[in-house]
N, C-alpha and C positions, 0 to 999 in steps of 0.2 A: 597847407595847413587846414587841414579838412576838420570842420567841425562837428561831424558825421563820425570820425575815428572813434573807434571800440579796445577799450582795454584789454589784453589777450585776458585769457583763462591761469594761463601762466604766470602772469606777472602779478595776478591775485596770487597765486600758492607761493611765488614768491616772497609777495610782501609777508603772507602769514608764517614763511620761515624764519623772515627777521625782526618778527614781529618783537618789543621789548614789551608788549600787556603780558599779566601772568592769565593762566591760564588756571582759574579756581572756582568755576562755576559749575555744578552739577545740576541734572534735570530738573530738578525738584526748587533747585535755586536758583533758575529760570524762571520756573514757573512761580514762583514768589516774588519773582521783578517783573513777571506779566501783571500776576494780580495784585500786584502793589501800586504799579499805576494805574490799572482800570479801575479798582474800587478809590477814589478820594471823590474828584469832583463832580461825577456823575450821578452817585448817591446824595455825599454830603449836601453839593451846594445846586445841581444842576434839575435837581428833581422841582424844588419853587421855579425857577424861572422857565421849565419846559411846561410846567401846569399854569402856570399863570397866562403866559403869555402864547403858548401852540395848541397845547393840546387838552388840556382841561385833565379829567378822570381817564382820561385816554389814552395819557402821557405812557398806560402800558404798552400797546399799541405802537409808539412809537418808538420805543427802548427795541422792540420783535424788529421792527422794519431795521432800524440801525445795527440790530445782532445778524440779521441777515444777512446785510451787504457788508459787514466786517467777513461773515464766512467766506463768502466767496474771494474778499482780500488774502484772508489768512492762510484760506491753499493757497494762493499763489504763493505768498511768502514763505509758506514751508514747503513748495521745491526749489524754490531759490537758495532758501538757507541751507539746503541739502547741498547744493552744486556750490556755493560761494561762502563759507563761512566765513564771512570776513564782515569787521566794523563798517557801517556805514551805511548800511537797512538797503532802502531802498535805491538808494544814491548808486549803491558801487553796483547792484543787480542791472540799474540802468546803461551805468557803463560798460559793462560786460557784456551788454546785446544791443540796444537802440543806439547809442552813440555819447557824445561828451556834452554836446550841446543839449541834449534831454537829461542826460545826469546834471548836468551842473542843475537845469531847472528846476531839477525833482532835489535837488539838495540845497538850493534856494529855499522851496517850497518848503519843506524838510523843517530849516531853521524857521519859517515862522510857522508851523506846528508844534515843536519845541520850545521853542525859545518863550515864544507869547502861551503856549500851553504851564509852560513854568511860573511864567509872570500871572496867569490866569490860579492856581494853584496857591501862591504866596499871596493873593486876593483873598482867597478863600479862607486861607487857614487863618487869615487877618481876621475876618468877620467873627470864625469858631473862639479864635482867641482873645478878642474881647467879651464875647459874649462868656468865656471861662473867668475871665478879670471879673465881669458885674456880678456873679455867681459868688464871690469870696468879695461882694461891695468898693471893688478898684475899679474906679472910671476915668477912663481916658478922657483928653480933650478932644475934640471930636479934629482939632483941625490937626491933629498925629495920628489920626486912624482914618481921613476919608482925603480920597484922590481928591486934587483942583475943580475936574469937573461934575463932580457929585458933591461939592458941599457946600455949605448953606451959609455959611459963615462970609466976614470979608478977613481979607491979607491972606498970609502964606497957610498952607495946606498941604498935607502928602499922609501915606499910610505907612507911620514908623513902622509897627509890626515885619509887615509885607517885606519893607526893606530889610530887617536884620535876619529874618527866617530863612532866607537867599544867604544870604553870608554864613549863617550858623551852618545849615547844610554843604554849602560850597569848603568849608574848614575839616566839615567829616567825608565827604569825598575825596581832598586832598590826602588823607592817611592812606588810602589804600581802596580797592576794591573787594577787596573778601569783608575787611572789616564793615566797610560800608553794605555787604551783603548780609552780614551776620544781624546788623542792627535792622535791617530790610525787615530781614525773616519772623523777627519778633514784631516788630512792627505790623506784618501784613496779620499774624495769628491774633495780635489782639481786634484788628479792624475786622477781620471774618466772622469775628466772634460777635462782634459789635453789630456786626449787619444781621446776622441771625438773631440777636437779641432780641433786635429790630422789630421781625418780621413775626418774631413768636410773641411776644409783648403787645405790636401796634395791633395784633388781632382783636385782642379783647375791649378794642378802643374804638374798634370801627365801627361810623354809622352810615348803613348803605348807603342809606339818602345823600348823601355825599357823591355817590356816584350817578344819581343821575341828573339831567342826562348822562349818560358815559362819552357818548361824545357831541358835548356842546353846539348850538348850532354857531354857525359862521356868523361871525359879528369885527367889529375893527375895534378896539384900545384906544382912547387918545390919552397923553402924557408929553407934558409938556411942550406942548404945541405940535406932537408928532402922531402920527399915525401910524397904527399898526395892524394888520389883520389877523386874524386869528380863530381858532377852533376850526370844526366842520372836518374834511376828508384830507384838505390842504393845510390844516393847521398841526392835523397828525405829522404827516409828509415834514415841513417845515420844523413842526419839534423835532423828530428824526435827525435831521440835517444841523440844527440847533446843537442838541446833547451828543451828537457825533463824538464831539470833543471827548465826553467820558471813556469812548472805546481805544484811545493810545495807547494804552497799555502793554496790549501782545505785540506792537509794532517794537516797541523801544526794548523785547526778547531778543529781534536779529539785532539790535545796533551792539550787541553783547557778544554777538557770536566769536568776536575776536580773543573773548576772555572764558569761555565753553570749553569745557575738559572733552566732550565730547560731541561739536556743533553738527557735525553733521546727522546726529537723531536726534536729540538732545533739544535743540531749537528748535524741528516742526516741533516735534510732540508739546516743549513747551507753549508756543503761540497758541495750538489749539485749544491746549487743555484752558489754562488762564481766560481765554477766550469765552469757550463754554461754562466754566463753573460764575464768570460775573456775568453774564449772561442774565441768569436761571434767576443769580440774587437781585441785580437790576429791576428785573419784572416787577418778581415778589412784593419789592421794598416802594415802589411804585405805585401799586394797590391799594396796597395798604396807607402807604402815605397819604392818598387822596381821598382814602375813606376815610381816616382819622380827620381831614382838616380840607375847608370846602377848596376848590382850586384859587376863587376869588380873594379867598383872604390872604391869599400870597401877596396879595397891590401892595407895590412898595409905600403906595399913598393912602393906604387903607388905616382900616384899624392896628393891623399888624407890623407894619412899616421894616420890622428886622427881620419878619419870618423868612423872607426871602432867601435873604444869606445866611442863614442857618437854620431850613426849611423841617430836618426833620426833629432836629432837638425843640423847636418852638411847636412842635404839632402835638409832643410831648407835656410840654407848659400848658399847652390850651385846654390838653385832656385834662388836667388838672394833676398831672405825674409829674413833679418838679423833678423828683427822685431819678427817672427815668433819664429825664433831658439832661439831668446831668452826668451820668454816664458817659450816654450818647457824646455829649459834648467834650468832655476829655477822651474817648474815644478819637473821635474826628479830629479833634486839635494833635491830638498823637499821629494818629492814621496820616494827615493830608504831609504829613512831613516824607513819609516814605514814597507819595507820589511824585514831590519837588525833588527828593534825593533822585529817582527813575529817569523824570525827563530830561534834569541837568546832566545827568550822567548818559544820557543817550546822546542829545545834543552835542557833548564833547566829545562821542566819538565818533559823530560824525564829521566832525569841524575833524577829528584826526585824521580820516581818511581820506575826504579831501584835499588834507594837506599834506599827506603824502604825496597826493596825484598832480602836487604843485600850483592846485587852482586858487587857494588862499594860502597868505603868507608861511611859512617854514616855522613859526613860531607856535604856529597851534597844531604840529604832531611831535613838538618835543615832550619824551616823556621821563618822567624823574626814576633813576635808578633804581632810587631804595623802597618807593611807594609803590615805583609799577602804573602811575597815574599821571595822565597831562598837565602836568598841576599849574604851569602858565594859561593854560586853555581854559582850563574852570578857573582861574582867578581874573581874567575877562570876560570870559561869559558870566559870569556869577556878577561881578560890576552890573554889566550891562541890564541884567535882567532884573536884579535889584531898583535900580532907578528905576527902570518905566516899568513896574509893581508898584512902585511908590506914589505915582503919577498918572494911572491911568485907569479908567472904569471898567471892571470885570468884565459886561456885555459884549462890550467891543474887543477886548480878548478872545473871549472866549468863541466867538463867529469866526473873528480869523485866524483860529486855532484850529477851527472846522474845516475852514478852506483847506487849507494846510494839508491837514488828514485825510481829506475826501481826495485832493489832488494826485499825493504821493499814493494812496491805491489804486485810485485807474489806472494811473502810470504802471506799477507793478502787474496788474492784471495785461496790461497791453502788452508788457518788457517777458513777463514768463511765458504767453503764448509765441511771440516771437523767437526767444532761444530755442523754443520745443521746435521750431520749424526748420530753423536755421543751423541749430548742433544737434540735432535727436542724437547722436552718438557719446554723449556728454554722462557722467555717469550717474543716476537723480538716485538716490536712499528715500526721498518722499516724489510719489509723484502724485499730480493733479487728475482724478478722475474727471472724466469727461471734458478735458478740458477748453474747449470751444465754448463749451456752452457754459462753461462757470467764468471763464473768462470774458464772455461779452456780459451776464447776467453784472458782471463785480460791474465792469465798466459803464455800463446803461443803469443802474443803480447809484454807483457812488456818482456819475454828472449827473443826475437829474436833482440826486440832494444838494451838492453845488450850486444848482442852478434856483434851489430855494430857501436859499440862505439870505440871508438880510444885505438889500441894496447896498447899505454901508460897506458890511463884510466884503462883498463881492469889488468894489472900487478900491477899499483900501488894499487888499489880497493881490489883486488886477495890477496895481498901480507898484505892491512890492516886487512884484516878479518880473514888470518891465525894468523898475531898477535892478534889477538882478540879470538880465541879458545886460545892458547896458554895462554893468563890472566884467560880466564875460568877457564881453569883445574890447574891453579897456585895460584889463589886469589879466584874465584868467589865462583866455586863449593861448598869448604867446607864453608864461610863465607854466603850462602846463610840460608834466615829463611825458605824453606820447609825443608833442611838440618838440622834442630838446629831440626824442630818438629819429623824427621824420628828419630833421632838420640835419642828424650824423648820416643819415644814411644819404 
């Protein structure tokens, strides 16, 4: 029972002959579930907390360094997606070449990318949607809109929003995947729309002075009793690794490829393009944001106390453009819904493939006839991610949401240099220029952002993925099917 064992080539083209997903995704609606996830939290909510607390006016800077080292991921993934069209991202590319014991990890890792990326996401859209409620004079009570450990109040506490937005979404996933594409689509044109608005709008708002310094000198934050460091060369670095989280987007492209009319071009082309055009808007909206509104007044203990979580409609308010923020803000409360619908819907089909490979229970690759959708699978993962959205402080999501993402692409940059060694004869429709040198760049890259990630992030991350060996060598190993064939033969 070798936990080294590599799932053939085979028995991938297999599964994808009996696959029961339809297949109704074209390039273009790809590339609409790339950028559907990468624009919500990155922009909306992550842009306050990467200026506040890493990188100051510099947070552009930081956004360049994270588009980077996603490049160097995102070849990798698009020659894998060329060779493996199949559910399950990174997870099954691992299986396929490194072994079962680095797949299961990377599909460990995988689920709290996802999962907590989702719960991060249902936070967010929490904040845009009350702040839409005060806008038409509806105020919530504070203890149905803020997690146990952020509020202020005594007795019971959770953020109803966060909670039902999970459910809403997990009800329109359940109908079907085209339909859920179709509302994707419209969804993503109004938030493009909305960020270009953005960037053409915040211009006339900017006051340079705002940007300088551009980047702050190195100084610590104390909040509530804690310490943080921040600004200077390492604060940039640290933002980077921080707003990581916003770049999931082109990843949660292959976890689709099982549902691609045509995955094998279809998916590189989608990951990169998605990739590069939030990119470009990242930057832009970054600049600008930090010129309209000084980084400082992001403190959540400041003058502005909500700007944070909903960083650029409140930069809007302060210019004195009520008109504007509210756009923006139905915008985002529209928009962040298409990025929850992405990640849940990747997450299940990861939890599918897996569970075809017998590593977790048989329950989460049943799929429903008539919809073509896991629809047991998303009505526990949809549970689950619901509560602890309801329960838990966006920060701390959203670090070990980063873990997560930084993890699973070193893995991919190690897993595709390896096939190219070990099958060159395999047949790639994308391949990896140069690939030595973009594959150690991904991998020295994305651990170094890893590795400057927030103490917290890094122990609680650390400590998820030893329980996740620990379910391997408890449940997985033996219930796996290379397991069931070593064991006939």
């Amino acid at each position: 029972m070798s936990i080294m064992r590599v799932k053939p080539i085979s028995a991938f083209e297999a599964d994808m002959k009996k696959s029961d997903l339809k297949r109704v995704l074209g390039k273009w609606s790809l590339t609409a579930i790339g950028v559907g996830a990468i624009i919500g939290g990155g922009i909306f909510v992550l842009t306050g907390t990467g200026a506040y607390y890493h990188a100051g006016p510099a947070l552009a800077l930081s956004f360049i360094i994270a588009g980077i080292a996603c490049v160097f991921a995102a070849l990798c993934y698009s020659e894998f997606a060329s060779i493996l069209p199949v559910e399950g991202s990174a997870y099954a590319y691992a299986y396929g070449t490194i072994g079962e014991i680095f797949a299961w990890i990377i599909g460990w890792g995988l689920i709290l990318e996802y999962a907590m990326g989702s719960m991060t996401v249902a936070v967010s859209w929490s904040g845009y949607f009350n702040k839409l409620l005060k806008m038409f004079h509806i105020h919530l009570p504070e203890y149905l809109t803020t997690d146990p450990a952020s509020y202020t109040g005594e007795g019971f506490s959770m953020n109803l929003p966060a909670f039902c937005i999970v459910l809403l979404v997990i009800s329109l996933l359940i109908k079907g995947t085209k339909s859920a594409a179709k509302a994707n689509n419209m969804i993503v044109i109004l938030k493009v729309s909305a960020v270009i608005f953005v960037i053409i709008a915040g211009l006339f708002f900017i006051n340079t002075a705002n940007w300088h310094p551009f980047i702050p000198e190195a100084t610590q934050i104390v909040e509530k009793e804690t310490t943080h460091n921040a600004y200077g060369i390492a604060g940039i670095v640290s933002g980077a690794a921080a707003i990581f989280f916003a770049y999931v987007g082109f990843d949660a492209v292959s976890t689709q490829a099982g549902e691609a009319i045509n995955p094998k071009k279809d998916v590189p082309f989608a990951i990169i393009a998605s990739l590069l055009i939030c990119t470009v808007l990242y930057i832009l909206v970054s600049l600008v944001l930090t010129g309209m509104m000084n980084y400082k007044d992001f403190n959540p203990l400041g003058k502005y106390p909500e700007a944070i979580k909903a960083p650029v409609a409140y930069a809007f308010d302060i210019a004195g453009q009520n008109w504007a923020g509210f756009i923006i803000t139905i915008a985002a409360t529209i928009g962040l819904v298409s990025v929850l619908m992405v990640m849940i819907m990747g997450q299940s089909r990861i939890f599918l493939g897996m569970s075809k490979d017998g590593l977790i229970p048989a329950v989460f690759s049943k799929v429903n006839p008539i919809s073509g959708t896991p629809k047991t699978n998303l009505m526990i993962l949809g549970f689950i991610i619901a509560v602890v959205a309801a329960f838990t402080p966006i920060n701390k999501l959203a670090d070990m949401t980063s873990f997560g993402t930084l993890f699973a692409f070193t893995m991919v940059c190690i897993a595709v240099w390896i096939l190219r060694v070990k099958q060159p004869q395999l047949t790639r429709t994308f391949k990896v220029p140069a690939l030595p040198i973009i594959a150690v760049c991904g991998i020295s890259i994305n651990t170094y952002l890893m590795i400057n990630l927030s103490k917290d992030a890094q122990l609680l991350s650390l400590g998820w993925l030893l329980i996740g060996v620990i379910v391997y060598f408890g449940y997985s190993k033996k219930r796996s099917r290379l397991n069931k064939t070593e064991t006939e033969e």
